[in-house]
TISE-394980 format. One record per residue (C-alpha): x, y, z. Coordinates in pm, whole numbers, plus 50000, padded with zeros to 5 digits. Each point is the difference from the previous one (the first is absolute). Last residue first. Layout:
N
ATOM     X     Y     Z
ATOM     X     Y     Z
...
This chain:
292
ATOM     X     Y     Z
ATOM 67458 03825 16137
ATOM 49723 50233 50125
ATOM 49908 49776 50298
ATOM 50087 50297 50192
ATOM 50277 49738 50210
ATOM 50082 49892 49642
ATOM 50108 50340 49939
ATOM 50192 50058 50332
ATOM 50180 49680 49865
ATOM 50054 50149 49691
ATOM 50202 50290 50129
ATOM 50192 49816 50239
ATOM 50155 49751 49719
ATOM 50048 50290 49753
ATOM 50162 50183 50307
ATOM 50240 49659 50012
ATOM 50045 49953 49635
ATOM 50143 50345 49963
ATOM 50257 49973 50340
ATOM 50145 49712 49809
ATOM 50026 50169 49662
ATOM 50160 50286 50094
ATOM 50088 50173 49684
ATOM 49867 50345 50038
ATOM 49697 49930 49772
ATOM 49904 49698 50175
ATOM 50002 50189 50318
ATOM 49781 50274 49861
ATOM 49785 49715 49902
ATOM 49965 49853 50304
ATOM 49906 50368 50206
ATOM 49756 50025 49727
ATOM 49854 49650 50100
ATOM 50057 50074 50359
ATOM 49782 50326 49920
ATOM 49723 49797 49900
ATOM 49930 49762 50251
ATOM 50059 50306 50254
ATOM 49724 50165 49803
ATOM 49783 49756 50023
ATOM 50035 49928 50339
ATOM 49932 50335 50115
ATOM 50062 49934 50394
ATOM 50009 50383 50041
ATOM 50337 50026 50152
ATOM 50141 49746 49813
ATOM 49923 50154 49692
ATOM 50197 50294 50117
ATOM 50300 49790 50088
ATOM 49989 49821 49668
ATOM 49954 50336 49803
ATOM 50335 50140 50139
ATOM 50152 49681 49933
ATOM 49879 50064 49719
ATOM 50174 50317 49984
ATOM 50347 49856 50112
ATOM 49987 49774 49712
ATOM 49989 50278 49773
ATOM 50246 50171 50145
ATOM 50197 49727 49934
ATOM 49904 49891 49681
ATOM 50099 50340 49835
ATOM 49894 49959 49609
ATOM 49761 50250 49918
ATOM 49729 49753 49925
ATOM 50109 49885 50369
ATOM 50005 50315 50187
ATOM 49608 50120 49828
ATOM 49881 49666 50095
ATOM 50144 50011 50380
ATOM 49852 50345 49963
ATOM 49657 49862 49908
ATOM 50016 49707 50292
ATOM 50101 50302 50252
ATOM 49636 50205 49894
ATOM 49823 49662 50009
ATOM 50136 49918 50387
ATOM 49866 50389 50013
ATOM 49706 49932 49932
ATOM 49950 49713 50169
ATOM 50091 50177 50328
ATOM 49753 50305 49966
ATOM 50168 50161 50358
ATOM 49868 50330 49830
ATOM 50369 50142 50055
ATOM 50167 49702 49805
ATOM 49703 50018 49726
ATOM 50058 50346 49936
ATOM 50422 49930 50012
ATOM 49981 49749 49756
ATOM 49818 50149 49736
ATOM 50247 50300 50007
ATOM 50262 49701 49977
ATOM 49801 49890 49690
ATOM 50104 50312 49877
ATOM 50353 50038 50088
ATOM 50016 49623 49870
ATOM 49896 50084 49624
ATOM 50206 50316 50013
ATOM 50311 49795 50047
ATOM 49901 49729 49805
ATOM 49929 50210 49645
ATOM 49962 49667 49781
ATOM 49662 50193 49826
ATOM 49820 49705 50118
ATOM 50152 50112 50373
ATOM 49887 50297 49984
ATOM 49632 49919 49921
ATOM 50012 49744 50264
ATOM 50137 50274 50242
ATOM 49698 50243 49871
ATOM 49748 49740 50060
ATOM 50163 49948 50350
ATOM 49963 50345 50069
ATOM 49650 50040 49891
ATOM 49889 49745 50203
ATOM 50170 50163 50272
ATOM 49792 50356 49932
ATOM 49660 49725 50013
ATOM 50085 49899 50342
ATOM 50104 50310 50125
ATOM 49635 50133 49880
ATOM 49983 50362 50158
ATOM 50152 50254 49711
ATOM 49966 49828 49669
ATOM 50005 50205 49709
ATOM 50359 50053 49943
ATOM 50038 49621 50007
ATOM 49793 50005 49646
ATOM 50257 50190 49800
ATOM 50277 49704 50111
ATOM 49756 49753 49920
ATOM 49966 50153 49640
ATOM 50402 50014 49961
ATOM 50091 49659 50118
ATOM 49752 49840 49829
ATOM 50084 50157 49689
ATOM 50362 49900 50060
ATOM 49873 49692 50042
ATOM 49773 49920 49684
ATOM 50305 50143 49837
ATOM 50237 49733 50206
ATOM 49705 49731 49880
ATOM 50050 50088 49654
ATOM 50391 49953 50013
ATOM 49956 49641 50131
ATOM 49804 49920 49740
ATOM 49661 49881 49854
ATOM 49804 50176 50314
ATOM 49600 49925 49894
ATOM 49922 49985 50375
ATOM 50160 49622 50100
ATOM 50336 50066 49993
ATOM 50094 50042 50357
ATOM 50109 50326 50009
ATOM 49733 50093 49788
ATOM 49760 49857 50240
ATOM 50166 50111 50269
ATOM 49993 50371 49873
ATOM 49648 50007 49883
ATOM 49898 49852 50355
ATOM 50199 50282 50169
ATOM 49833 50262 49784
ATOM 49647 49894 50121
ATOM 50105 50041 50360
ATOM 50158 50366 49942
ATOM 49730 50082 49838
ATOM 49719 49886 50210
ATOM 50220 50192 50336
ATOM 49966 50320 49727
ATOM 49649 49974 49947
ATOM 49994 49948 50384
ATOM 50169 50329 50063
ATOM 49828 50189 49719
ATOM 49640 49940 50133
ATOM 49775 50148 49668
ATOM 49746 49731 50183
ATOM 49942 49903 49610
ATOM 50373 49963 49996
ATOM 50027 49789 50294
ATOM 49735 49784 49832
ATOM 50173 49964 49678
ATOM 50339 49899 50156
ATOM 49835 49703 50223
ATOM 49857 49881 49674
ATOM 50335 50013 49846
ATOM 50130 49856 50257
ATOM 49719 49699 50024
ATOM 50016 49966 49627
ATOM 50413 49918 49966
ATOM 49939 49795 50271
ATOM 49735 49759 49784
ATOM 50268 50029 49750
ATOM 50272 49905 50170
ATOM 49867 49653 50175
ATOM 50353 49876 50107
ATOM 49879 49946 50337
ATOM 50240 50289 50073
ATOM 49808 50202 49771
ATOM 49686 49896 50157
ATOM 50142 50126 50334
ATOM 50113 50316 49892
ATOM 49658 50076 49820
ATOM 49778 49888 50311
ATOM 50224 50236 50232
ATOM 49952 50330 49775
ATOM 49614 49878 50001
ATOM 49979 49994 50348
ATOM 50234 50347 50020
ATOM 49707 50157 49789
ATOM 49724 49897 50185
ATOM 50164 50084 50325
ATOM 50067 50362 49863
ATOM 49664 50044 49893
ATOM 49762 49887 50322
ATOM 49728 49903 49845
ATOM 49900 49827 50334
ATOM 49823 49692 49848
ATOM 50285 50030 49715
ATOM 50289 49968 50207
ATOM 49855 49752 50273
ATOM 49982 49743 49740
ATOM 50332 50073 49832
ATOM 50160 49951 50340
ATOM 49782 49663 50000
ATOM 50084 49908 49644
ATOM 50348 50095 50069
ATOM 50098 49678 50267
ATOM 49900 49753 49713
ATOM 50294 50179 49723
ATOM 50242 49997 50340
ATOM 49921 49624 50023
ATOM 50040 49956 49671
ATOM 50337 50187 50021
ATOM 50149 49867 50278
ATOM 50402 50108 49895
ATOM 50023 50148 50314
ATOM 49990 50408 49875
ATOM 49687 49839 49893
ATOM 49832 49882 50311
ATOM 50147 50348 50172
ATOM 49771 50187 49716
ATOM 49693 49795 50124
ATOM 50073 50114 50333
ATOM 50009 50342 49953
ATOM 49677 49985 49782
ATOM 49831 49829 50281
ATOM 50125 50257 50212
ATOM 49902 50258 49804
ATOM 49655 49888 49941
ATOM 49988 49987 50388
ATOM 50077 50319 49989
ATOM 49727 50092 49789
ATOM 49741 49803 50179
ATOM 50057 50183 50314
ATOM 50092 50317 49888
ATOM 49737 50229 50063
ATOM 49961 50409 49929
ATOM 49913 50298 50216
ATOM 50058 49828 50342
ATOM 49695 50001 50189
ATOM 50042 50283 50357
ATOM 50063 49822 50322
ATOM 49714 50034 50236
ATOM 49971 50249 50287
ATOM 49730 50237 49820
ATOM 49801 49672 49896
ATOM 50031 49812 50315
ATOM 49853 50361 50175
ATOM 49721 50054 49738
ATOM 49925 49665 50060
ATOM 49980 50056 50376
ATOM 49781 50292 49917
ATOM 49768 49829 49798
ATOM 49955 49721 50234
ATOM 49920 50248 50295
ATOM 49755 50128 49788
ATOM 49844 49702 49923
ATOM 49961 49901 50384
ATOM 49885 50311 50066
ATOM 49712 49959 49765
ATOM 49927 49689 50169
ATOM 49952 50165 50278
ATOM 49823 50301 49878
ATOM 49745 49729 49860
ATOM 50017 49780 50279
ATOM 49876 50327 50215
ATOM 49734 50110 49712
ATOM 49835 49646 49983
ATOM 49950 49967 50411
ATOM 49866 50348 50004
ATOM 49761 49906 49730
């Protein structure tokens, strides 16, 4: 009995001393966080990436990359991923030339910001789904029978995107979206310098953010803006602009494409030698893509 009571109060210390040294781990450990990000951030990476695949011209590949971002989105229910997934989906199936099907995702994008009654992103899904109505006006292919419909569909552009900026206080990204809507809308309306103060507002986002092929872009739509206007020059200089930028972020596509605008400009200004030549550079970057 003695023998049982001893390894008793011996084991007994044992457990004790246990306790306390957990008590001790427990009172020295770090304290959980109060929320997790692991799978949400690497949705946002995914989705980062996917976006750079576009800004590239890689749209299938982008489209591929977004079923994974998507993925994490919706197993986290994490709104504001969900929503910039589908805002990504619709801009690349509109540049796939599937309008309709991006029509839906911004709408749908739209509808669930305003069910979360979250006026930022609401305003982000506006600003997004007027941009498509603008290009596709622009462009003819929205209903647009005339050149002066598509300068109302931009002045209403201009004006509703202009509302929706007000709205956005922490998305950079989004506010120079907005900008370069704006300049497009300016520059349908044949108003060049505002057109290229507001791109330039664009511009100086993605300079600071060190977002290279968005700002290569941001040059490209001036050079545009120069050249509709008339002032080959300067818009030469600006795709130069672009070129160096593009450069910098070994975005082939884009450098394929700005030679071509940079060829044009050329042509417009008369020089037919130096026109043939950037045409010549800019489709064998494209071949290089296997795109041409």
């Amino acid at each position: 009995m003695k023998k049982y009571m001893m390894k008793r109060n011996i084991f007994c210390l044992i457990l004790c001393s246990l306790s306390c040294l957990g008590a001790l781990s427990c009172s020295s450990a770090p304290k959980k966080p109060a929320e997790v990000f692991i799978q949400r951030t690497a949705g946002e990476r995914q989705l980062e990436l996917a976006n750079r695949d576009a800004d590239r011209g890689n749209f299938q590949i982008a489209l591929e990359m977004l079923v994974e971002a998507r993925r994490i989105a919706v197993s986290t229910d994490d709104p504001s991923l969900r929503i910039r997934t589908t805002l990504s989906r619709g801009n690349i199936l509109f540049s796939l030339g599937r309008r309709e099907e991006a029509a839906a995702a911004w709408d749908g994008a739209l509808a669930e910001a305003e069910s979360l009654k979250n006026r930022e992103l609401a305003a982000v899904c506006r600003i997004y789904r007027a941009r498509g109505q603008l290009l596709a006006a622009v462009n003819g292919v929205s209903g647009a029978a005339s050149g002066n419909e598509a300068a109302q569909t931009a002045a209403a552009v201009k004006t509703e995107v202009n509302r929706e900026l007000g709205f956005i206080k922490s998305d950079t990204l989004s506010i120079a979206l907005g900008w370069t809507v704006i300049g497009l809308a300016e520059k349908e309306g044949r108003r060049f310098t505002e057109a290229e103060a507001a791109v330039k507002k664009a511009l100086d986002i993605h300079e600071k953010g060190r977002y290279l092929e968005q700002a290569a872009y941001d040059w490209y739509l001036i050079a545009s803006i120069r050249s509709v206007a008339g002032k080959y020059d300067t818009a030469q200089t600006a795709l130069e602009q672009a070129i160096a930028l593009d450069r910098r972020a070994e975005n082939s596509w884009g450098l394929a494409t700005d030679w071509r605008a940079l060829a044009e400009v050329y042509r417009k200004a008369g020089k037919s030698a130096e026109a043939e030549a950037a045409a010549a550079r800019s489709k064998e970057i494209f071949e290089s893509l296997g795109t041409e």
